[in-house]
N, CA and C of each residue as an Amber inpcrd file, in Angstrom:
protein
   387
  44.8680000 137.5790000 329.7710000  43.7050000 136.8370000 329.3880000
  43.9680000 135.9590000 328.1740000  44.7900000 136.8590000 327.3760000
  45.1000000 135.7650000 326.0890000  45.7040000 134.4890000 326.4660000
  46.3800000 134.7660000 327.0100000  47.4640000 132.8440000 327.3670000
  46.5560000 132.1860000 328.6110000  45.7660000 132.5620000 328.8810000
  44.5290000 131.2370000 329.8470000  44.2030000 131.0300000 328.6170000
  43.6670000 131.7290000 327.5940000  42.8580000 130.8410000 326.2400000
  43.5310000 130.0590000 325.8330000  44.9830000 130.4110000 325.4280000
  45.5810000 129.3750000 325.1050000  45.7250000 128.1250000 325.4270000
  45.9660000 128.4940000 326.9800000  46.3310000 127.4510000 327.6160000
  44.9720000 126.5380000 327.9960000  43.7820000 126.9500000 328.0740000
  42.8190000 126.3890000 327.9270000  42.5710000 125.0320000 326.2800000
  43.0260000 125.6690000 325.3120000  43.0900000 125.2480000 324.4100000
  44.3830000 123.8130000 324.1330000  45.1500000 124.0900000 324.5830000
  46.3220000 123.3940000 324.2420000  46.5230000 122.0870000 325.4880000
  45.0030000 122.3400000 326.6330000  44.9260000 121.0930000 327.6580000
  43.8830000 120.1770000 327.0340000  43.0010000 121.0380000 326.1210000
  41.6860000 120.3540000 325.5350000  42.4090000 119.2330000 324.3640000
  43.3150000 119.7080000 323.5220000  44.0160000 118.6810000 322.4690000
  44.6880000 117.8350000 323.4430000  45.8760000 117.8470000 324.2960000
  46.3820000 117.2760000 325.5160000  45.3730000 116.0300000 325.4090000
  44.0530000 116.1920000 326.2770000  42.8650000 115.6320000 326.9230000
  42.4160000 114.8100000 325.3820000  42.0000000 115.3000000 324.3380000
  41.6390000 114.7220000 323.0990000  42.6960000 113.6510000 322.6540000
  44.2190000 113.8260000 322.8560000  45.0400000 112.9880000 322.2120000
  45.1740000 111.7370000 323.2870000  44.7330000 111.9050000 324.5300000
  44.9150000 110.7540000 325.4490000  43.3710000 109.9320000 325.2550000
  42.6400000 110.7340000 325.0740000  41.4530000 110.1940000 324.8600000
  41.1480000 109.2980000 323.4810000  42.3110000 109.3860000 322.3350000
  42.5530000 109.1380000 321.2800000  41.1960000 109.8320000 320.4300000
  41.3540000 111.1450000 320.5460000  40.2880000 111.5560000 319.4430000
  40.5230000 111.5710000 318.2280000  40.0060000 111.7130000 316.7940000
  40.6520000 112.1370000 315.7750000  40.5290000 113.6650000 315.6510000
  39.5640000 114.2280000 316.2470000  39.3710000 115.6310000 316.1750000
  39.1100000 116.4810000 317.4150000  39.1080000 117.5540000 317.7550000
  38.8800000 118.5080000 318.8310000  38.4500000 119.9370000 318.3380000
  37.4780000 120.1710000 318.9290000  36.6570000 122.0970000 318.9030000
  37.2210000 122.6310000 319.6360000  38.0240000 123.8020000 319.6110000
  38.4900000 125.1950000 320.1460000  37.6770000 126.0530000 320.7690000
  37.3810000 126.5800000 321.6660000  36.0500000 127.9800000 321.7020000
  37.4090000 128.8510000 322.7200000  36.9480000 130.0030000 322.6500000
  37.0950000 130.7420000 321.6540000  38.6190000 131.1980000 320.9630000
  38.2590000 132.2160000 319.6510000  39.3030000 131.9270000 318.9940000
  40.2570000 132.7520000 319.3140000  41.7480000 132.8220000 319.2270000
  42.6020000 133.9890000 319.1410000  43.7440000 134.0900000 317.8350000
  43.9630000 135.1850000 317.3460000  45.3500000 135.0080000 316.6090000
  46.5260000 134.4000000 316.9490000  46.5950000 134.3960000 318.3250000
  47.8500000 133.1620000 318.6680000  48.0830000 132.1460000 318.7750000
  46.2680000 131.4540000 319.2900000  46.4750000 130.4420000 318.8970000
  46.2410000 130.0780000 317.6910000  45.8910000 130.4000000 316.6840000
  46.0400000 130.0540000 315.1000000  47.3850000 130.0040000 314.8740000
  48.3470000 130.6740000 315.1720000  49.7390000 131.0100000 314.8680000
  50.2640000 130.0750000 316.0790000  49.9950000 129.2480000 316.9710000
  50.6750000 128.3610000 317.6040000  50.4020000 127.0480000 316.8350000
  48.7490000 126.7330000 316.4170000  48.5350000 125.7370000 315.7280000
  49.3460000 125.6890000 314.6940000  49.3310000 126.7520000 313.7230000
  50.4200000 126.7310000 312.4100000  51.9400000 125.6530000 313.2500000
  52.2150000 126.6850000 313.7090000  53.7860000 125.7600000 314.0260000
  53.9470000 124.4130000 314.3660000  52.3790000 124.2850000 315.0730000
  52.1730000 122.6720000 315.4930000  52.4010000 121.5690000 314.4940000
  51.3640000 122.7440000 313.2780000  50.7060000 122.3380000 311.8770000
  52.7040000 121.8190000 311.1730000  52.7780000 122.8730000 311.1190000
  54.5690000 122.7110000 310.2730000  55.2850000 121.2930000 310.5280000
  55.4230000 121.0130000 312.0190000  56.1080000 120.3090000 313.1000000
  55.8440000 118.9620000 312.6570000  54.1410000 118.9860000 312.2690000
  53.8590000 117.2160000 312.1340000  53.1780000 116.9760000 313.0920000
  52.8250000 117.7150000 314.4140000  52.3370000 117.7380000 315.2180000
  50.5040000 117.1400000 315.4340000  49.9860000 117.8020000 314.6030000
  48.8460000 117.9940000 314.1200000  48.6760000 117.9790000 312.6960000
  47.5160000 117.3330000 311.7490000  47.2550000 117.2940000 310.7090000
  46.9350000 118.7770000 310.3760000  45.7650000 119.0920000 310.6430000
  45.2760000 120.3380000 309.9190000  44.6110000 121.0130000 310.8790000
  44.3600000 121.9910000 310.9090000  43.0780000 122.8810000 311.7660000
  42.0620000 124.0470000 310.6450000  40.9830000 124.1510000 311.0850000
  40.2550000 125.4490000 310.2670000  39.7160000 126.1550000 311.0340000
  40.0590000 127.3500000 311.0290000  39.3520000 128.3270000 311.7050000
  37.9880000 128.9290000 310.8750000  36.5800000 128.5000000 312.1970000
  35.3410000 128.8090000 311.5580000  35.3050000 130.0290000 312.2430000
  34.3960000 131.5770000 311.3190000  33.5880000 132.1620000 312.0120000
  35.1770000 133.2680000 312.7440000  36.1850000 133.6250000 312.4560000
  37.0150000 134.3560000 313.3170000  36.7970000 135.5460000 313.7980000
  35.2900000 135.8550000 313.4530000  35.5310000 137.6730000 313.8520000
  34.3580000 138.0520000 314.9570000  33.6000000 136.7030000 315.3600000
  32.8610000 136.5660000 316.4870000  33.6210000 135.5140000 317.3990000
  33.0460000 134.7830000 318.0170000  33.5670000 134.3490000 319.0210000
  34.4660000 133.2840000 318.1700000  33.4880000 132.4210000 317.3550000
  33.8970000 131.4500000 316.6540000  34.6240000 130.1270000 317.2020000
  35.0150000 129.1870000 316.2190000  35.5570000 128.0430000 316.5490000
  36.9100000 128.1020000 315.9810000  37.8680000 126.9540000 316.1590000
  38.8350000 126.0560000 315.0590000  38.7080000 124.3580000 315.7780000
  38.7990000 123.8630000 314.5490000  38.2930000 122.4500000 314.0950000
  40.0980000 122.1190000 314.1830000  40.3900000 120.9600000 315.4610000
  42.0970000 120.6790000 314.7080000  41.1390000 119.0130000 314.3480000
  42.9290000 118.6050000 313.4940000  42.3620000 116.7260000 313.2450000
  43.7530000 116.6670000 313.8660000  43.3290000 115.7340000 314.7640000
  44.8810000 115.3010000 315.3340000  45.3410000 114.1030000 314.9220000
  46.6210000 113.4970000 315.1110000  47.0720000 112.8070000 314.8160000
  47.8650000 111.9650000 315.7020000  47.7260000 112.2590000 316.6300000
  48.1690000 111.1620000 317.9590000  50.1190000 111.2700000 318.2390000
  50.6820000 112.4320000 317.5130000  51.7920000 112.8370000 318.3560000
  51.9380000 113.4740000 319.4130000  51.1650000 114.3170000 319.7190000
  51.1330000 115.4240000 320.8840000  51.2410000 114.3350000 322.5090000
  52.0290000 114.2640000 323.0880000  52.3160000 113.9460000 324.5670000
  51.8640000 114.7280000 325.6680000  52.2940000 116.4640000 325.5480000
  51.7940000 117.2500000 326.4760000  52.4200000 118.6270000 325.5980000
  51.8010000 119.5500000 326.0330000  51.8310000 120.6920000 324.9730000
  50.8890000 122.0240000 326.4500000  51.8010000 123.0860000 327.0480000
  51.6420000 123.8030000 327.5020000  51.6290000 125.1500000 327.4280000
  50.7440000 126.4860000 327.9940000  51.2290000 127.6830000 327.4540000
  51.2000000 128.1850000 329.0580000  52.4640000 129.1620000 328.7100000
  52.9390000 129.8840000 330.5600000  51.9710000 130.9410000 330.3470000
  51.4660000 131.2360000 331.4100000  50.7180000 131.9120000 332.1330000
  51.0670000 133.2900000 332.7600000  52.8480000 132.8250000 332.5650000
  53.2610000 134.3240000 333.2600000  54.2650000 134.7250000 331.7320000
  54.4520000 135.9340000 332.2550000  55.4160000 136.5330000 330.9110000
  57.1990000 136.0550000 331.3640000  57.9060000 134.9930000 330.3050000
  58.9600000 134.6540000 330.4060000  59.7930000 135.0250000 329.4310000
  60.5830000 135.8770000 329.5080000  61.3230000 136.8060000 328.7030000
  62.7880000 135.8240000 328.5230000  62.9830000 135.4330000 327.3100000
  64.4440000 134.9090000 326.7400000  65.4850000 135.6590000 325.9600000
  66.4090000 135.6080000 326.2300000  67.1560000 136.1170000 325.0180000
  67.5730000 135.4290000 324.2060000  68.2810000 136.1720000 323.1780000
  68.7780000 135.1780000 321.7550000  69.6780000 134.1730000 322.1000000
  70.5220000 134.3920000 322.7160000  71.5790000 133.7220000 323.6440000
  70.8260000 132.6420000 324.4080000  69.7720000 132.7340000 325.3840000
  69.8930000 131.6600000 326.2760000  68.5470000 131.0120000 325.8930000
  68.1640000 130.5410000 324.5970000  66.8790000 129.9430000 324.5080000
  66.9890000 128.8820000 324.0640000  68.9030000 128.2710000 323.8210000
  69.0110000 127.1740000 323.9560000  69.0920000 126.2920000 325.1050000
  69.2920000 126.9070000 326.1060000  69.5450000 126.8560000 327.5200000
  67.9560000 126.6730000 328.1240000  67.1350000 127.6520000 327.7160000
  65.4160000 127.2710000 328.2690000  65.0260000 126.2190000 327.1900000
  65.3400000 125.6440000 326.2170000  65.0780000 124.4320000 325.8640000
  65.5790000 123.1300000 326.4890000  66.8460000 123.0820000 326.7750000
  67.5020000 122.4930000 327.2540000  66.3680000 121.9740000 328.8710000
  66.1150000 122.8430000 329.5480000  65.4950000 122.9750000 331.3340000
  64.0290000 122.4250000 330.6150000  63.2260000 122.7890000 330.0310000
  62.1690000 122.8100000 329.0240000  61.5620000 121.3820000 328.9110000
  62.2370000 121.2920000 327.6730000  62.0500000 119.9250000 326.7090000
  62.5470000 118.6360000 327.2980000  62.1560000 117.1950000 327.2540000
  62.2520000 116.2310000 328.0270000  64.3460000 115.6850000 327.0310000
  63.8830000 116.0890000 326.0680000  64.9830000 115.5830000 325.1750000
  65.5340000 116.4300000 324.2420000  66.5080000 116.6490000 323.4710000
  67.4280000 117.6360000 322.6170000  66.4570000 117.1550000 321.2930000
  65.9580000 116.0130000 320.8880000  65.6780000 115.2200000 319.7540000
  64.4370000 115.8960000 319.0620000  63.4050000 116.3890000 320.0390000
  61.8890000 116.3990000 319.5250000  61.7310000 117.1780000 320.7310000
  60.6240000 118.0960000 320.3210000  59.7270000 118.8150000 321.0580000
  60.1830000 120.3430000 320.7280000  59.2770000 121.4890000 320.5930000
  59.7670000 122.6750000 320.2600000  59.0830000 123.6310000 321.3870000
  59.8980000 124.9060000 321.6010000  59.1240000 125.9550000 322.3340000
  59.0120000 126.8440000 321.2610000  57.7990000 127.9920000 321.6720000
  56.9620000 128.5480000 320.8880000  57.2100000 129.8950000 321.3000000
  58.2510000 131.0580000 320.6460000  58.5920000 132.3150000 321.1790000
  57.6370000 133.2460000 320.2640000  57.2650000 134.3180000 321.0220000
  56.9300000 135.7460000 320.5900000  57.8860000 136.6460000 319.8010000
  58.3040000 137.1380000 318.8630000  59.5390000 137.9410000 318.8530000
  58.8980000 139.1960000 318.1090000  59.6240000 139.8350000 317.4610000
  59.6040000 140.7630000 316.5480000  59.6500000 140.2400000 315.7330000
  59.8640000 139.6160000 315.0630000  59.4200000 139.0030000 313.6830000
  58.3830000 138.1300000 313.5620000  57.4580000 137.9220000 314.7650000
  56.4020000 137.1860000 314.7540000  56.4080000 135.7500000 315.5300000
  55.5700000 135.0530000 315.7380000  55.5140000 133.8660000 316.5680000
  56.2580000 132.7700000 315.9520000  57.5760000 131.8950000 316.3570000
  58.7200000 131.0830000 316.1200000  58.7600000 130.1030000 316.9670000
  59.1460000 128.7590000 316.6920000  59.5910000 128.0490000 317.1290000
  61.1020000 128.1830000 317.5560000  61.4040000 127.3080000 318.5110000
  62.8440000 127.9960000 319.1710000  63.8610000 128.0150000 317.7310000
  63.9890000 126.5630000 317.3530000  64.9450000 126.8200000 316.1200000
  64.9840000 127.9240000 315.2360000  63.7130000 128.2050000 314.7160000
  63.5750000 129.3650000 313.8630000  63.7380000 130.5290000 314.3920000
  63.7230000 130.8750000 315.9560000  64.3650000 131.9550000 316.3340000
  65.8030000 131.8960000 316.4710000  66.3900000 130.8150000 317.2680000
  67.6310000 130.6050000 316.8580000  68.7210000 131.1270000 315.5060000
  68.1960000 130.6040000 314.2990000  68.2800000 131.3000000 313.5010000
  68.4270000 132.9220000 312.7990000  67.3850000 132.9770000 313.3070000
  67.3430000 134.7250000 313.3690000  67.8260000 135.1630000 314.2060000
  68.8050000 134.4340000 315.5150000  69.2890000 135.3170000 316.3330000
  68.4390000 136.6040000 316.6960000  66.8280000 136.2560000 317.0280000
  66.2090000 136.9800000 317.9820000  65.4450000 136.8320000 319.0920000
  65.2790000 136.9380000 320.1670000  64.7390000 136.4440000 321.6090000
  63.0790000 137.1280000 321.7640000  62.4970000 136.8740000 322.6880000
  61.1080000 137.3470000 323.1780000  60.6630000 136.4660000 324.2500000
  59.3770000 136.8970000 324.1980000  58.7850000 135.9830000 325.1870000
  58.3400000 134.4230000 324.8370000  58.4910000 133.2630000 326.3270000
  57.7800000 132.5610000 325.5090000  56.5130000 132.1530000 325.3540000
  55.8880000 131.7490000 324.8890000  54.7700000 131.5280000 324.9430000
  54.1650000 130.2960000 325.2040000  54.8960000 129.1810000 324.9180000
  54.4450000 128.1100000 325.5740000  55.5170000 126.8220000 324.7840000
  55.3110000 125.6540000 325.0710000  55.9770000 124.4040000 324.2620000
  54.9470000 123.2310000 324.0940000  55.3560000 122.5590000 322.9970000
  54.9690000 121.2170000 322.7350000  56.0380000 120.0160000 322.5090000
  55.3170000 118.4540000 322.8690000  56.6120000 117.1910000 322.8540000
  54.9690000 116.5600000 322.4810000
């Protein structure tokens, strides 16, 4: 159920950035996607987001900024290892240059590089270009 929200969420910005919005409403909220926005947030992706209200249904407010192209979350559970998540970037991403995938790990929700780094694998959770 969690990654339809997501993925509900991450077609609505999609839909907002073609539509050239400056802003987009979330309903409802999850910890992952706050922690996917962050990485978005890091990336340049997106200006800012605020999460209103998190402990009822609540909102988050993003301001976009007109980089986002297409930005997806899988639906099914896709398990990577440390080893080959340069390889699911590679199949993934349109280009080596720009665009990041968004892993689950044990150390918390990462962009591929930053798992790279840590030399640790998980699931993924979705990508943005």
């Amino acid at each position: 159920m969690g990654r339809r929200i997501l993925n509900d969420a991450l077609r609505t910005i999609v839909n907002a950035e073609k539509r050239g919005k400056a802003s987009v409403e979330l309903k409802p909220v999850s910890t992952v996607m706050s922690s996917f926005l962050r990485i978005m947030m890091e990336k340049g992706y997106i200006k800012n987001y605020q999460v209103h209200d998190p402990h009822r249904v609540g909102r988050i407010t993003v301001d976009l900024q007109g980089r986002v192209n297409d930005c997806k979350a899988l639906t099914y559970r896709q398990d990577v290892k440390a080893k080959e998540i340069g390889q699911y970037t590679e199949r993934t991403l349109p280009t080596r240059q720009w665009g990041y995938v968004v892993v689950t790990t044990p150390d918390g929700i990462l962009d591929h590089e930053e798992a790279i780094k840590r030399n640790v694998g998980g699931q993924v959770l979705g990508f943005f270009y």
